[in-house]
N, C-alpha and C positions, 0 to 999 in steps of 0.2 A: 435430213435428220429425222430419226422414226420417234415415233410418238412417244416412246419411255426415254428416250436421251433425254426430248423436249422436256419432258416433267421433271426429269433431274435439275436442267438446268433452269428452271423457273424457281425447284423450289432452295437451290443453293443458294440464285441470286436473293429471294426473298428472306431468306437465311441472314445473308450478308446486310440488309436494307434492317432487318431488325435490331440487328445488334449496332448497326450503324447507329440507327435511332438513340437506340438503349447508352449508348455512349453519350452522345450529345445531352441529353435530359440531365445523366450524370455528373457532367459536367460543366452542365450550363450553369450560369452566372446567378445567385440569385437575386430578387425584384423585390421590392417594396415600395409602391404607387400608394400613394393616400392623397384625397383631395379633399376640400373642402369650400367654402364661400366666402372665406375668410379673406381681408383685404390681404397683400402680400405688404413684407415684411414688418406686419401686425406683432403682434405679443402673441398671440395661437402660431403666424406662420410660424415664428422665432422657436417655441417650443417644440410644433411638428422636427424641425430640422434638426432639435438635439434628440429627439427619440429615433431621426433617422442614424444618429451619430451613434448612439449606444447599440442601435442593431446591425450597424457595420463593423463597430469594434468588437463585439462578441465573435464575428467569424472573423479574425483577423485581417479588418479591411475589404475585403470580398463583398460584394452586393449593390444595385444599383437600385438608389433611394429618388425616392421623385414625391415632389410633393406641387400639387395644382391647385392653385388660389385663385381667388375672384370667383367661382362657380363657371370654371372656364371648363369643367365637365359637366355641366347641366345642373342642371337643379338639386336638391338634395335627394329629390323622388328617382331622377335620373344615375346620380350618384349608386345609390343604394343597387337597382338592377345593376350597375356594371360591378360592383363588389362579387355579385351573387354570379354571374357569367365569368367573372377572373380576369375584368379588363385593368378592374383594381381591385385591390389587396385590401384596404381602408379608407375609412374617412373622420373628419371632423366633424361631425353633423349635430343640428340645435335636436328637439324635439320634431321637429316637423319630419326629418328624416327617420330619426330614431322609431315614430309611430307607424313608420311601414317596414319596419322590423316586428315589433312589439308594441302593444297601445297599451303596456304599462307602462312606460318610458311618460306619457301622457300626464301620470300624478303628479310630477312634478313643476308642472308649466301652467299646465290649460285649465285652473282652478282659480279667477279672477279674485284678486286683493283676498286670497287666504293669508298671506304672508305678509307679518309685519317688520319683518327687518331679515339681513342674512343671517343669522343666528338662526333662525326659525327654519330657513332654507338648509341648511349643514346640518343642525338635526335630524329631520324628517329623511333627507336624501340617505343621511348614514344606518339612516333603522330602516329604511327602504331597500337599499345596495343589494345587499348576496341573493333578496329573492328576484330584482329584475333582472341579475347580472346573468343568475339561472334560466329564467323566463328564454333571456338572449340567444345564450348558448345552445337550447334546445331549438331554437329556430336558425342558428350555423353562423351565431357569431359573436367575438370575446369582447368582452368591453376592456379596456386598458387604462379611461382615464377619464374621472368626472371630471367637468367645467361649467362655470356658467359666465355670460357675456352681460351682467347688468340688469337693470329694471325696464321694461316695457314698459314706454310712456307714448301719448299720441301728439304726432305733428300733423298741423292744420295749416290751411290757406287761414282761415279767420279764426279771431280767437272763440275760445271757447271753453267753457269750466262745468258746465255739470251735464248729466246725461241728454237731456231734451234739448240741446246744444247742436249735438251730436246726429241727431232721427233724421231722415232725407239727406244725410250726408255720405257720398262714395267712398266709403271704407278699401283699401288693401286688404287682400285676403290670400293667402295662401292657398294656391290650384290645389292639393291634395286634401283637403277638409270640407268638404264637402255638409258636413253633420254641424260644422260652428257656421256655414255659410246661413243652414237653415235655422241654425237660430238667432242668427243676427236676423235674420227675414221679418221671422216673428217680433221680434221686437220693436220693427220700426226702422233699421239701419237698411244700409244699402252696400251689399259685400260685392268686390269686384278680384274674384280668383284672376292671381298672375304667380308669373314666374319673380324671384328677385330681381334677374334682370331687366324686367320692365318695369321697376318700381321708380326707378327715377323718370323716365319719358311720360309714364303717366302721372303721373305727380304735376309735371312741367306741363303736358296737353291737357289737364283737366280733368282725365280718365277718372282719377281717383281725386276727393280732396284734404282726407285723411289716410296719416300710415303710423300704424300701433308699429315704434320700430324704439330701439334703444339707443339713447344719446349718440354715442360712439359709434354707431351703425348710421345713424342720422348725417352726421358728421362727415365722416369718412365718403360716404355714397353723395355729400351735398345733397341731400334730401335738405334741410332746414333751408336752404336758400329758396325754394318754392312750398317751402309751406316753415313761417316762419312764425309758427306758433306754438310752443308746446306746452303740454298740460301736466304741471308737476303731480302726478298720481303713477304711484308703483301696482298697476294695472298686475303685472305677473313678471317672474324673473324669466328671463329666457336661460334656461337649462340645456348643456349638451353633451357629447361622450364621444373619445374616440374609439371606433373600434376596429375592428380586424376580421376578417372570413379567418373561422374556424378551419378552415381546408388549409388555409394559405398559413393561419397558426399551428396547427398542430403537425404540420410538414416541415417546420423548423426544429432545430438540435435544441435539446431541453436548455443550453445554457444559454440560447438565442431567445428562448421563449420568457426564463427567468431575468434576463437582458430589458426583453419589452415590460416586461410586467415592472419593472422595479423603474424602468424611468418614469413610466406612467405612473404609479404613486407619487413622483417628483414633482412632474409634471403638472399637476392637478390643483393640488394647493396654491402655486405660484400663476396660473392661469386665474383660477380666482381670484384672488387678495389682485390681481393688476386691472382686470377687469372691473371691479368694484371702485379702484380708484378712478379709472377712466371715468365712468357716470356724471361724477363732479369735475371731473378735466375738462370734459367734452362739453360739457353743457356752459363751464365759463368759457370757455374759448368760439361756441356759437354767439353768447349772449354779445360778443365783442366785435360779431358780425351781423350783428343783427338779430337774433334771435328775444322773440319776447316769451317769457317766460309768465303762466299767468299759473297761480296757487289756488286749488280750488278752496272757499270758506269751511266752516266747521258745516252749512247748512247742505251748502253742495258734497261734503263727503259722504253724509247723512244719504243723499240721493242715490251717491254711486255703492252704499253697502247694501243699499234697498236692493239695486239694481243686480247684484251679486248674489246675493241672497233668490233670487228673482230666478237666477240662472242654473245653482246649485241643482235644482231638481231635473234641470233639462240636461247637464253635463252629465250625471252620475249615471251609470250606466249606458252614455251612448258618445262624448267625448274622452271618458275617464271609466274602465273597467270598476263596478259600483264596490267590489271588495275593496280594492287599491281605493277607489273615491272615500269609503269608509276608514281605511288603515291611516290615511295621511290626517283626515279629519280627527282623528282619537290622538295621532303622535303629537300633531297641536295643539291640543289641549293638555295633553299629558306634559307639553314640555313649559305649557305657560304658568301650569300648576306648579312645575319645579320651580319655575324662575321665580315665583310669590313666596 
């Protein structure tokens, strides 16, 4: 064969191999993978699997929905690069994930006992929305649905009610924060970065002997069974979002895209309002196994706003972008001023 057949025939075959491709892509099946850390069949899983339902009914059935619980995809830090690579499409994620998207996501969590009830929380988050929703998108990804999972409160091996309780004790700490590790340092605590998944074995071996975790989370992980003490103080709400790679959204048919958007409005409200009742579920269904519950006094509250107040000027600008740290601090005032 002389040298110009050869190049015909290579580049016919290659000819043929493209379009082969081109077909397949075309008619491949589409995906929808979201995970998250959520126990399975929780009140989050329950809701991921009807937003997988409205995004397989928009294309008549067609598409294969997956949703991974437990944090049986890695951590949320872990989570977040496979969205950004296209291993998955979405996730469920608290704030801990969300701040390696955007560390405005941040305002809403990591600002100790600013919040005095959910009222306070659903304000600020809704005068908050369309500018982090913005912030997201510009870094390649849609939010679809606000949630929150409850109040952070701290479970202990031994009891304990006001700050100085607390100082020399092995705090749980989220591996990716590195900036609240160093300010618990200062303070006197003692932060021990892990993954979720090692929060129950170190709990159990001593690793840690506190874990700032929410009722429900407590509960579900049997975290309270090794550390059966918890400290009724709404420390911070744990805040979350689902969201979506912008690639993986805007590669869907607008009425698939209008499909996701509109369950996630559904979605949102009803993930809260169940999550908010859990808090009080949870916590009498521990106390029934043992759990003591101890209330801190008027003097020890006095302590832990000191201690708040204390932190304020270390968070703003280096746990909490200091604009956003400013925005949230005025919309709380602003909205306490309504309520009077």
């Amino acid at each position: 064969m002389n040298d110009r057949r050869r190049n015909l025939l290579v580049t016919a075959l290659g000819a043929c191999y493209v379009c082969s491709a081109a077909g397949n892509e075309s008619g491949r099946e589409p995906v929808l993978r979201i995970a998250s850390l959520v126990p399975r069949n929780s009140v989050y899983h329950q809701q991921l699997l009807h937003l997988g339902q409205a995004w397989r009914k928009a294309q008549d059935g067609r598409g294969r929905f997956s949703v991974f619980t437990d944090g049986s995809q890695g951590g949320e830090a872990e989570m977040v690069k496979r969205i950004r690579i296209g291993q998955l499409q979405g996730g469920l994620l608290s704030v801990v994930g969300l701040r390696d998207i955007d560390e405005s996501a941040t305002a809403m969590q990591s600002i100790p006992l600013l919040f005095r009830d959910w009222a306070e929380v659903d304000f600020v988050r809704e005068k908050l929305r369309d500018s982090i929703e913005r912030r997201f998108l510009a870094k390649g990804f849609v939010v679809l649905a606000w949630g929150d999972a409850g109040w952070v409160r701290f479970f202990s091996k031994a009891q304990a009610s006001k700050p100085d309780d607390y100082r020399g004790l092995k705090f749980f700490t989220w591996g990716n924060e590195p900036e609240q590790q160093a300010i618990m340092k200062d303070l006197g605590y003692l932060p021990v970065p892990l993954e979720t998944a090692d929060i129950l074995p170190a709990i159990q071996t001593g690793m840690v002997s506190v874990v700032p975790s929410t009722p429900y989370f407590a509960m579900a992980t049997q975290i309270f069974a090794s550390a059966p003490h918890m400290l009724e103080l709404n420390w911070a709400p744990i805040v979350g979002a689902i969201v979506i790679s912008r690639k993986a959204f805007e590669a869907m048919p607008a009425e698939v895209q209008l499909a996701l958007r509109q369950s996630g409005e559904q979605i949102g409200p009803i993930v809260r309002a169940r999550a908010r009742a859990e808090v009080d579920e949870a916590v009498a269904a521990m106390v029934k196994r043992g759990l003591v519950v101890t209330k801190p006094s008027a003097q020890d509250m006095r302590q832990w706003e000191s201690l708040a107040e204390q932190l304020y000027p270390r968070i703003r600008g280096k746990l909490v972008p200091s604009e956003l740290f400013d925005e949230v601090m005025a919309q709380v005032k602003a909205f306490r001023a309504q309520r009077r």
